[in-house]
C-alpha positions as CSV (number, residue, x, y, z in Angstrom):
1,X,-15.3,8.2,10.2
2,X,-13.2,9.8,7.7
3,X,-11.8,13.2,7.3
4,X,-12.9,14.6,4.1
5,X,-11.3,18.3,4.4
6,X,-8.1,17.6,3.5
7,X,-5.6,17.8,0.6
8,X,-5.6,15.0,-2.0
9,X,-3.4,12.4,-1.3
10,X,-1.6,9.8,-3.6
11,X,-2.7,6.1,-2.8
12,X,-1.3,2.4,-4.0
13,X,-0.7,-0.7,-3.1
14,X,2.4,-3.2,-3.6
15,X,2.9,-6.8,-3.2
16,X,6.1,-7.5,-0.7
17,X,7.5,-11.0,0.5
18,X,8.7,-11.3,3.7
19,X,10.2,-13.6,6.1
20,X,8.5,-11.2,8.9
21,X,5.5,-11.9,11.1
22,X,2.1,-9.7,10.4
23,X,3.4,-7.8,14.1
24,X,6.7,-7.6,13.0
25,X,6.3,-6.0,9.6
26,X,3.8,-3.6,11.7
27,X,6.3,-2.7,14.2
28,X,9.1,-2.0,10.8
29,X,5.8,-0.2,8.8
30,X,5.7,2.2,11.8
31,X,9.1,2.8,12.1
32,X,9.1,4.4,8.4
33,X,6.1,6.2,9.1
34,X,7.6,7.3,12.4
35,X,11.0,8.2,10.1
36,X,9.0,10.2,7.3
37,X,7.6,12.5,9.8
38,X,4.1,10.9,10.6
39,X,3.1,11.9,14.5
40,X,2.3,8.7,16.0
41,X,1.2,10.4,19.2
42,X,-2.2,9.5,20.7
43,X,-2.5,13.7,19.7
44,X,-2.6,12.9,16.0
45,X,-5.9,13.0,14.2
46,X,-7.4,9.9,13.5
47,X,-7.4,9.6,9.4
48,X,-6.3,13.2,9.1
49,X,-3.2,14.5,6.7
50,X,-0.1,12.7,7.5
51,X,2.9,12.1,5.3
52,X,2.4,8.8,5.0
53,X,0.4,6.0,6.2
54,X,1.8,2.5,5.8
55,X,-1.0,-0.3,6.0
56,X,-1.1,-4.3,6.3
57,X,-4.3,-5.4,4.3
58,X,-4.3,-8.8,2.9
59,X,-1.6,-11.4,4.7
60,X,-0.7,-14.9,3.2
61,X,-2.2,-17.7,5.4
62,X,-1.5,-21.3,5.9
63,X,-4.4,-24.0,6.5
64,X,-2.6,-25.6,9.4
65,X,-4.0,-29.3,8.9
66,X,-3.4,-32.1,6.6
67,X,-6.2,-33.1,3.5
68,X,-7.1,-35.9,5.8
69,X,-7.9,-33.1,8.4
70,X,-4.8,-34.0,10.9
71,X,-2.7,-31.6,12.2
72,X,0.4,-30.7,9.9
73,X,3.8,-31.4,11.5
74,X,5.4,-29.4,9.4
75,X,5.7,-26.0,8.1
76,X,6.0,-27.3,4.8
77,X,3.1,-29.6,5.3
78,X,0.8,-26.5,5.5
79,X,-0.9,-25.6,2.2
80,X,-0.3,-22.0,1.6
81,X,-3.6,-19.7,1.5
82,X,-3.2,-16.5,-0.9
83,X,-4.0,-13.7,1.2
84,X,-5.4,-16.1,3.9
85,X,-4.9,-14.7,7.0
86,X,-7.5,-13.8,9.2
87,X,-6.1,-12.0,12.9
88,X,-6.9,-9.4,15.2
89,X,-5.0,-7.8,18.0
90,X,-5.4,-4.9,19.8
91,X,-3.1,-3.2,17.2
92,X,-3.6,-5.2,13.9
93,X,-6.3,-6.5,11.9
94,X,-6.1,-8.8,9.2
95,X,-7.6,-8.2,6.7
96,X,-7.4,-4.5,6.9
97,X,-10.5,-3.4,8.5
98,X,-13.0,-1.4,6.3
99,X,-11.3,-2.1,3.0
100,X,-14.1,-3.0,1.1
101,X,-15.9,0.1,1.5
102,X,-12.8,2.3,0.3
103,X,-12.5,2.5,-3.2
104,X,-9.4,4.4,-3.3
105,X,-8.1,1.0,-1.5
106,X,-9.8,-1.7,-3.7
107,X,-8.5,0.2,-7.0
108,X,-5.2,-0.3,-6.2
109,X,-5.5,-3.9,-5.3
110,X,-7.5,-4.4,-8.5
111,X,-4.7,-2.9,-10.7
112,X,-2.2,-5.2,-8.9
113,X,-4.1,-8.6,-9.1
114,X,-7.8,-8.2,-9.6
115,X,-8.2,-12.1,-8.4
116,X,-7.2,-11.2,-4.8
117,X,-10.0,-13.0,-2.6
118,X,-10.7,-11.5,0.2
119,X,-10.4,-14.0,3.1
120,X,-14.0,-13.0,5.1
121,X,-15.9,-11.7,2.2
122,X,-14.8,-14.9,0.3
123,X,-14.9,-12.1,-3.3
124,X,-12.3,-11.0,-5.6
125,X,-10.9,-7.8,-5.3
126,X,-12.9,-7.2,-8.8
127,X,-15.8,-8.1,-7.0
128,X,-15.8,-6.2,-4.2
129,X,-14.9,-3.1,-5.9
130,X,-17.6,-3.3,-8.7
131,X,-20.0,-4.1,-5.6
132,X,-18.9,-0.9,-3.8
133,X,-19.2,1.6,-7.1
134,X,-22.8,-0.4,-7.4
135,X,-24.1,0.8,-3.8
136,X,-22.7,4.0,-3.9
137,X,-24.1,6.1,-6.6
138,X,-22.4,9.5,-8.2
139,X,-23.8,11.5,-6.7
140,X,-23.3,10.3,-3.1
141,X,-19.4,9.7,-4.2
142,X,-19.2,13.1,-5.7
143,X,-20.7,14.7,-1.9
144,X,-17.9,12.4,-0.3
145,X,-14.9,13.5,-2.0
146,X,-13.8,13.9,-5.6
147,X,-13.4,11.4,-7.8
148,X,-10.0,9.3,-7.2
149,X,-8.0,9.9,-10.2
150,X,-5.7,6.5,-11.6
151,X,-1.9,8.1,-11.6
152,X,0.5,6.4,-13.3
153,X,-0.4,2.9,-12.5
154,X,1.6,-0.6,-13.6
155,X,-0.1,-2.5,-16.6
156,X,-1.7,-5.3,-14.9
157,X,0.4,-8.2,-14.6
158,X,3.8,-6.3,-14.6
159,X,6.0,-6.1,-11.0
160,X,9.2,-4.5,-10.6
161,X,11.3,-7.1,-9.1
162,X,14.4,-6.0,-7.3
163,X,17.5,-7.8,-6.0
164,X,19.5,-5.2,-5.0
165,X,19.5,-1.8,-3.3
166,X,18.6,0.8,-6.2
167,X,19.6,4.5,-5.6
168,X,17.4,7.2,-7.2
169,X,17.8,10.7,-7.5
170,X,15.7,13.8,-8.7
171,X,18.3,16.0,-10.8
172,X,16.8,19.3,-11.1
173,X,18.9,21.3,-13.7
174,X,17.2,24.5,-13.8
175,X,19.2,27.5,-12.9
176,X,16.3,29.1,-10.5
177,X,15.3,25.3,-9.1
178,X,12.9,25.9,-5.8
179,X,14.7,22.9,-4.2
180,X,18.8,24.2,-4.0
181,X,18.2,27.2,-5.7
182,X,20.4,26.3,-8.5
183,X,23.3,25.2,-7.0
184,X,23.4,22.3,-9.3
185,X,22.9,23.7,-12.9
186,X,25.3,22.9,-15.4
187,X,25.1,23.5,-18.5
188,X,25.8,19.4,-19.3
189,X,23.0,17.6,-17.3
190,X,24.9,14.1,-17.5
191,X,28.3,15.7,-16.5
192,X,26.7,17.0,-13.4
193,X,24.2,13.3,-12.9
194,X,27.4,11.8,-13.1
195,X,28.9,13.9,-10.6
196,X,26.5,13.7,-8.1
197,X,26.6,9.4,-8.7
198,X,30.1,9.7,-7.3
């Protein structure tokens, strides 16, 4: 099921809103992966190395009747369900399938909101990840693959909220730099940030 001879690879997870159906996001999701260099060909191997891998796992949901258990007539009528949605087409499931026996999936969503319910397995995300590191003992985890390692992850509770396109760069000043060879040291790094801002 899972290709365990392979380099380490950097996981996460981040909370979007969208005015895009589940299908729609899918089809953009692909796209980037498509862009970044992932083979999308029915050649590629099946959760092998790829640069990327883009994944829908938790979709908000709406309970589509009124308290009195009539139909809603209106979108706004419809009570909104957290992470909700529960779908499956030939190219999307909803939840993601499998992700509560992937730790290096449920860690993320812990660190972003540990309170996440699962729609099917009606359990926190908390839940489902301390039920996972239960059943699967060290030594079975350590014959799987290494340890996942936290990198750099957002206290809980913080988001980085942005209304506008932000442009970063990587200014390598380093006269010998492995990426352009030096072509942009100078001997004042914000002379030369600024330069390459213009």
């Amino acid at each position: 099921m899972y290709m365990t001879n392979q380099p380490d690879f950097l996981n996460g997870a981040v909370e979007i809103e969208t005015h895009l159906t589940p299908s729609q996001l899918l089809v953009k999701l692909k796209q980037v992966e498509s862009d970044l260099g992932r083979d999308l060909s029915d050649n590629a191997i099946r959760n092998g190395p790829r640069p990327i891998d883009l994944d829908i796992l938790l979709f908000d949901g709406c309970e589509l009747q009124n308290t009195d258990g009539t139909p809603a007539d209106t979108i706004s009528d419809n009570t909104l369900l957290p992470s909700g949605l529960v779908m499956q087409t030939t190219s999307l499931e909803i939840p993601h399938r499998g992700m509560a026996e992937r730790e290096f999936v449920l860690a993320p969503l812990v660190d972003l909101d540990s309170n996440i319910v699962h729609p099917i397995h009606n359990k926190t995300m908390a839940e489902l990840l301390a039920l996972l590191r239960r059943k699967t003992n060290a030594v079975e985890r350590n014959q799987c693959v290494d340890k996942a390692m936290r990198v750099v992850p957002l206290p809980q509770g913080r988001y980085l909220h942005f209304n506008e396109t932000i442009i970063m760069g990587i200014l390598n000043i380093t006269p010998d730099s492995f990426s352009d060879g030096g072509k942009y040291y100078s001997n004042n790094a914000v002379d030369q940030a600024m330069q390459m801002y213009k």
